[in-house]
N, C-alpha and C positions, 0 to 999 in steps of 0.2 A: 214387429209384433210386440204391442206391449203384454206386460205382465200383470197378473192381478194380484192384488194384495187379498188376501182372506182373511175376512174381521169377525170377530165374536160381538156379542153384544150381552150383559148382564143387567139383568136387572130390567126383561123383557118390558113389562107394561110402561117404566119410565122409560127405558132404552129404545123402545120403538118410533121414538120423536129424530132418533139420529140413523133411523134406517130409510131414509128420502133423500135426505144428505148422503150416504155412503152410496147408494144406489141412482146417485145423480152424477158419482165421477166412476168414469168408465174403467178406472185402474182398481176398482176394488170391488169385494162383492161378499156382502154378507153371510158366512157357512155356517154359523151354529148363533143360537140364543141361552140365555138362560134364566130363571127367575125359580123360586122355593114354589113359586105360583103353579102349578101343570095346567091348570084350567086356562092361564095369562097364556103360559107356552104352547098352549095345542093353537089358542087362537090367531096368539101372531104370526105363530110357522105357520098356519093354513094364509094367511092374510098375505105375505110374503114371500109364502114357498122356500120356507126352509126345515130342510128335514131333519135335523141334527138340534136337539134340546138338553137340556143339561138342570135338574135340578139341585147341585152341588155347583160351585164355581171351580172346584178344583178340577171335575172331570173335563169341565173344558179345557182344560191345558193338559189335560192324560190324554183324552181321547177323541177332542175335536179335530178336525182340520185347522182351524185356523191360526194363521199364521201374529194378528194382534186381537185383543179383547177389552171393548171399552166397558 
């Protein structure tokens, strides 16, 4: 069984260019975004189905799951 790496992503609207790539290798899987933007963040988590948003980048490293953050 492999394992999945869990990635953040900051800086949603530009960040969303590296979530086809990350969701094209089966060992990882996108858990949380984040961008100052809410509007950018509601539309890519809907786009991607991810439910975990972060308008601060620190709280993704408090209170995300994921395990790296590009």
């Amino acid at each position: 069984m492999k394992e999945e790496l869990k990635v953040g992503i900051v800086e949603a609207n530009r960040g969303s260019s590296f979530m086809l790539p990350f969701t094209a290798i089966s060992e990882t899987k996108v858990t949380t975004i984040g961008d100052i933007n809410e509007d950018a963040l509601q539309e890519i988590g809907e786009k991607f189905s991810i439910n975990q948003h972060f308008t601060q980048y620190e709280e993704n490293y408090e209170d995300g799951d994921s395990e790296v953050v590009d």
